[in-house]
C-alpha positions as a Python dict, from the first residue, in 0.01 Angstrom:
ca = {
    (1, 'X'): (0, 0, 0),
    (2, 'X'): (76, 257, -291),
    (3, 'X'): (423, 428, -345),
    (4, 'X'): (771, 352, -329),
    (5, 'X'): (1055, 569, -94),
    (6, 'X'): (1133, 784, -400),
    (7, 'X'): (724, 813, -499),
    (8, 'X'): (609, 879, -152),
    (9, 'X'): (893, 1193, -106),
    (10, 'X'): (773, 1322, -424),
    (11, 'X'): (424, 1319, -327),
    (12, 'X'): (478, 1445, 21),
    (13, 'X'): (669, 1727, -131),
    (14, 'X'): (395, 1844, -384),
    (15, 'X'): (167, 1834, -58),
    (16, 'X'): (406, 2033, 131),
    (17, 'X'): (344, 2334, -142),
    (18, 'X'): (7, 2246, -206),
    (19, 'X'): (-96, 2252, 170),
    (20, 'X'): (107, 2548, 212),
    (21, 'X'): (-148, 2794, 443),
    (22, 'X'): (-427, 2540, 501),
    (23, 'X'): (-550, 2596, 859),
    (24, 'X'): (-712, 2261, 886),
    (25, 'X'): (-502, 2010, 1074),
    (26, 'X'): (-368, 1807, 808),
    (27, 'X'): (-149, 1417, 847),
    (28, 'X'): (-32, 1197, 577),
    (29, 'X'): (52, 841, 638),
    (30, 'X'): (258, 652, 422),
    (31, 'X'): (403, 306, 430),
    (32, 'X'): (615, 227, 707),
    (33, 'X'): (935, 207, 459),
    (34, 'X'): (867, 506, 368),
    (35, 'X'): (792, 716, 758),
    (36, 'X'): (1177, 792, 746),
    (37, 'X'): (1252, 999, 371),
    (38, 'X'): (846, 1184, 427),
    (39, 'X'): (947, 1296, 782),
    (40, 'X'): (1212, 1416, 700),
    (41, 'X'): (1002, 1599, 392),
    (42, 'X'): (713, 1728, 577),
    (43, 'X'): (949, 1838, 912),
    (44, 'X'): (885, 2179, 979),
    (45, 'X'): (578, 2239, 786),
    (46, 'X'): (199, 2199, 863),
    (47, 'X'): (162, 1851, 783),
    (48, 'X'): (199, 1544, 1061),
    (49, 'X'): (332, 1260, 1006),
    (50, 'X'): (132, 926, 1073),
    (51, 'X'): (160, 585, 1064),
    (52, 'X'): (-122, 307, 926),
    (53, 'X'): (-70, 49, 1180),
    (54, 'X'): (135, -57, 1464),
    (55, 'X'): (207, -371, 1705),
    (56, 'X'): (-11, -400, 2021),
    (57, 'X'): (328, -507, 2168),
    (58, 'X'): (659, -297, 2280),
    (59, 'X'): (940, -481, 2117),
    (60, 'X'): (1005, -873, 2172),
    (61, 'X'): (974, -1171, 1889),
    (62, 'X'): (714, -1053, 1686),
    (63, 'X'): (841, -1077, 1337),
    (64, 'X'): (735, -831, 1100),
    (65, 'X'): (556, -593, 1329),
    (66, 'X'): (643, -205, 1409),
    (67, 'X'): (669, -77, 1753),
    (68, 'X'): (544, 217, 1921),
    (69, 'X'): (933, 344, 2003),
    (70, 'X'): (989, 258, 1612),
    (71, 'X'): (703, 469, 1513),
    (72, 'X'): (771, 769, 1703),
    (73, 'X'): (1167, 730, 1654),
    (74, 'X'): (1114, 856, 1285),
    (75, 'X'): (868, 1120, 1400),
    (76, 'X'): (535, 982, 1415),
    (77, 'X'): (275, 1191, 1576),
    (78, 'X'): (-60, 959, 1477),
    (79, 'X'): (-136, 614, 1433),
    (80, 'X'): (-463, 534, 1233),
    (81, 'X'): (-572, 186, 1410),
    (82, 'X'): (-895, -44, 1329),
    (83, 'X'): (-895, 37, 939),
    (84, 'X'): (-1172, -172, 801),
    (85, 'X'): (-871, -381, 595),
    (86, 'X'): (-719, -433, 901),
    (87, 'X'): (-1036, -623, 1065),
    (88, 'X'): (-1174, -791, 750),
    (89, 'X'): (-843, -881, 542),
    (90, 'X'): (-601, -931, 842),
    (91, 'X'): (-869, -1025, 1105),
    (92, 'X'): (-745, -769, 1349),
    (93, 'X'): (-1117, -812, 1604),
    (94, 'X'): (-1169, -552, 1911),
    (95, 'X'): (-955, -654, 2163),
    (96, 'X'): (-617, -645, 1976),
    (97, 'X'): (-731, -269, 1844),
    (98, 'X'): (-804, -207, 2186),
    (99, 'X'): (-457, -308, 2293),
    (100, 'X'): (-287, -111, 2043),
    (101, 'X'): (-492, 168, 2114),
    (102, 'X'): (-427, 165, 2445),
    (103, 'X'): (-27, 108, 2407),
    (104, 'X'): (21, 447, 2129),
    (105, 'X'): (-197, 675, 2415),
    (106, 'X'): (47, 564, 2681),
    (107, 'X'): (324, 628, 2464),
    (108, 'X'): (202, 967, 2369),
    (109, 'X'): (89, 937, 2001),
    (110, 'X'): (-241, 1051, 1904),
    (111, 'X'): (-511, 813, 1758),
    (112, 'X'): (-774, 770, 1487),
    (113, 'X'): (-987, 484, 1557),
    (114, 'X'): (-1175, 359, 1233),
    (115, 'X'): (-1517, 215, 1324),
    (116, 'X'): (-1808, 64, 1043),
    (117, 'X'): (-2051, -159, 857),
    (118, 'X'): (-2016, -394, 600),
    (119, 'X'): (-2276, -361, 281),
    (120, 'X'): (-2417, -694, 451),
    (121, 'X'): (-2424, -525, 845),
    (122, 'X'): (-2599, -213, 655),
    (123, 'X'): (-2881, -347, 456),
    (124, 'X'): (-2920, -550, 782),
    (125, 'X'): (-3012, -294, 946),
    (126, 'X'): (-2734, -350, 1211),
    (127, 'X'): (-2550, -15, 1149),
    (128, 'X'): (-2521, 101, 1498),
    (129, 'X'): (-2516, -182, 1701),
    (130, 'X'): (-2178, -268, 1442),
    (131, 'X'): (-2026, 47, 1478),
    (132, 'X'): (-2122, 122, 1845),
    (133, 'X'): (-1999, -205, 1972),
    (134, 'X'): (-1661, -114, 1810),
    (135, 'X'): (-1656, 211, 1913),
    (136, 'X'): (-1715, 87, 2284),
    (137, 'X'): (-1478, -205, 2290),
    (138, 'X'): (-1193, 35, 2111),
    (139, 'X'): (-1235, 277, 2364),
    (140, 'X'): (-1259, -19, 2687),
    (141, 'X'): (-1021, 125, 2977),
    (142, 'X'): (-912, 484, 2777),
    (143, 'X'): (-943, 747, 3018),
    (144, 'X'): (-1115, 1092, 3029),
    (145, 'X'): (-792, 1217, 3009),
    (146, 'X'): (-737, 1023, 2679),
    (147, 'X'): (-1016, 1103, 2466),
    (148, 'X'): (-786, 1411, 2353),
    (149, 'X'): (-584, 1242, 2185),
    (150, 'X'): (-843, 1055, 1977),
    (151, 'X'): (-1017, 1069, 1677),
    (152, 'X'): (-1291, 875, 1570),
    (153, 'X'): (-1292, 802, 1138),
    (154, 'X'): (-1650, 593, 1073),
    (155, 'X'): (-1586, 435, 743),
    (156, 'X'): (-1921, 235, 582),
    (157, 'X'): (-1676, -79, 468),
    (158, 'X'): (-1892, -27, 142),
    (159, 'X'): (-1789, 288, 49),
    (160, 'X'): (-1407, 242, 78),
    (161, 'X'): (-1222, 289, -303),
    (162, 'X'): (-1569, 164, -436),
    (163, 'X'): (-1650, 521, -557),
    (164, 'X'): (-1937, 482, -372),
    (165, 'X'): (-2005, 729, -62),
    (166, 'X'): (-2272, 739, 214),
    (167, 'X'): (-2478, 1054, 137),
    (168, 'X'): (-2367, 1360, 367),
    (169, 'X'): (-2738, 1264, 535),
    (170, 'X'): (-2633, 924, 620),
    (171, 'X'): (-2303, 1039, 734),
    (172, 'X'): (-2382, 1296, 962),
    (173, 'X'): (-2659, 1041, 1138),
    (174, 'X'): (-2424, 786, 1207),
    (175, 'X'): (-2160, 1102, 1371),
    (176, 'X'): (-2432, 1196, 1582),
    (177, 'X'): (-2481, 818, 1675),
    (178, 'X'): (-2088, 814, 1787),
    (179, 'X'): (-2076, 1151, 1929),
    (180, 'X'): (-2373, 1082, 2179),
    (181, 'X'): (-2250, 718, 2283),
    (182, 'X'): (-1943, 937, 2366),
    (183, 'X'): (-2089, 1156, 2538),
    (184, 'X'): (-2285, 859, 2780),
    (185, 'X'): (-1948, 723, 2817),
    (186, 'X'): (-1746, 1001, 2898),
    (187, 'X'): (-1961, 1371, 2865),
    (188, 'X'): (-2141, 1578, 2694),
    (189, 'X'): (-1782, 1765, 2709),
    (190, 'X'): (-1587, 1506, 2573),
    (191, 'X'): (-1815, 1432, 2339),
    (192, 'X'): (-1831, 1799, 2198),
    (193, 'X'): (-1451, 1785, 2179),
    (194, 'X'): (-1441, 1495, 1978),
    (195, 'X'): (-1346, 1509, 1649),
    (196, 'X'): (-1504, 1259, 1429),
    (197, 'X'): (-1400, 1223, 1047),
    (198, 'X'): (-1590, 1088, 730),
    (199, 'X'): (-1360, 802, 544),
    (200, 'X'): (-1497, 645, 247),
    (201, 'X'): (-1454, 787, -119),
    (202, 'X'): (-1369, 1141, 13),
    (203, 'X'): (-1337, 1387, -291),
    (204, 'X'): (-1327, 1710, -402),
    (205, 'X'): (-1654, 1699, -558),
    (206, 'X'): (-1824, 1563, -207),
    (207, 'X'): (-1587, 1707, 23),
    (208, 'X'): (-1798, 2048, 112),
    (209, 'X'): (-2065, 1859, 134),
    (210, 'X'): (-2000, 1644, 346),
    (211, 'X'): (-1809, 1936, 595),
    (212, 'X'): (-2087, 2112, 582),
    (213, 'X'): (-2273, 1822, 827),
    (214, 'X'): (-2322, 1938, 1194),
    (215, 'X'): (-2113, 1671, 1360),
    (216, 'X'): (-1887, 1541, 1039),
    (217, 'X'): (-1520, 1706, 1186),
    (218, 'X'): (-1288, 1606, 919),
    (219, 'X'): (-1225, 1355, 665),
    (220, 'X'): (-1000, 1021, 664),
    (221, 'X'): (-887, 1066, 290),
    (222, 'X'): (-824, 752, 56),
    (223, 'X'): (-764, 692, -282),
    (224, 'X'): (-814, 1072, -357),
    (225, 'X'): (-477, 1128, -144),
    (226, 'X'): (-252, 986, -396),
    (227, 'X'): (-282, 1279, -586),
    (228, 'X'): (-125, 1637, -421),
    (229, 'X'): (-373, 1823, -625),
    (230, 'X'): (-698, 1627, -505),
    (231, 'X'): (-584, 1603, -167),
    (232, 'X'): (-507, 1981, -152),
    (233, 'X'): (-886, 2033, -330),
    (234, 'X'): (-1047, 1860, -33),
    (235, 'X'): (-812, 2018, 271),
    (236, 'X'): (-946, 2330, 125),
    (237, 'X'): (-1245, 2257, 94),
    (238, 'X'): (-1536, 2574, 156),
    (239, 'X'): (-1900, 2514, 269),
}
């Protein structure tokens, strides 16, 4: 929740220069008031626009949620869904992610599911069962077909804006964690294909890093994303 309309076109348009010739695949995702004035900013260039949220319904009396057809009427390509805020602030448990989840792939939009511990859930020593069982009840009824269009982003709840960050180490063991429960839900092929980012106090000063990890694909970029020239610091990051 940072930036108003006017901040959030200023920002995207600093990115759009700053990102200029980065071959990674690169999204932004700003408020919802402010989808309209940044696609309209970042149209034509090498940076998506994406969404933070959306309803798990179509369109009926749900006051003060966004649609799907809202979300891709102003150009949204991606919708991040299951952000650890969303389940522990807003209480947002497995099955309604599911159902959203479920709703943007029919509707065409691309999806990064967020998945992780708590501090508590880690020093319980109940890392992957946590992050697993989210991972499988997210996923519950996506198709093969699907898993193209998703992203996994595992975010240890601990390390978001705390300035804390898992070490690349830990990181990369809990990827390979997702990638082979993947891969013994779907296959080994899916599972390959599957691009998996790191969220959780991404920076430039961790950023190679942690892309330098076997099975960490990309990173789900926070606090250091309010900023076009830390942002474009990490996108180009070299290992």
């Amino acid at each position: 929740m940072h930036k108003t309309v006017g901040e959030a076109v200023q920002l995207a348009s600093q990115l759009v220069t700053e990102l200029r010739g980065v071959e990674h695949k690169l999204m932004i995702a700003p408020p919802f008031t402010a989808l309209q004035s940044v696609g309209e900013a970042v149209r034509g260039t090498n940076i998506f626009l994406g969404a933070q949220n959306m309803a798990s319904e179509e369109q009926g009396a749900h006051t003060g949620e966004v649609s799907v057809h809202m979300l891709k009427d102003l150009g949204v390509a991606t919708v991040i869904l299951g952000h650890s805020e969303r389940r522990h602030i807003y209480g947002e448990e497995d099955g309604l992610i599911n159902a959203k989840l479920r709703l943007a792939l029919k509707h065409g939009l691309e999806v990064i599911l967020c998945v992780g511990e708590t501090l508590d859930e880690r020093e319980a020593g109940e890392v992957d069962e946590v992050v697993l069982s989210q991972l499988e009840e997210g996923l519950r009824d996506v198709s093969t077909n699907e898993m193209g269009a998703v992203t996994i982003a595992y975010e240890p709840v601990w390390a978001i804006g705390t300035g804390k960050n898992a070490t690349p180490e830990d990181a990369e063991a809990v990827h390979r964690t997702v990638r082979e429960k993947v891969a013994n839900i779907y296959s080994r092929a899916v599972a390959d294909d599957l691009v998996i980012q790191y969220g959780g106090s991404v920076k430039p000063e961790n950023a190679a890093s942690l892309m330098a990890m076997e099975d960490i694909d990309g990173a789900l970029v926070g606090g250091a994303s309010l900023k076009a020239d830390s942002f474009g610091a990490i996108a180009r990051f070299s290992s």
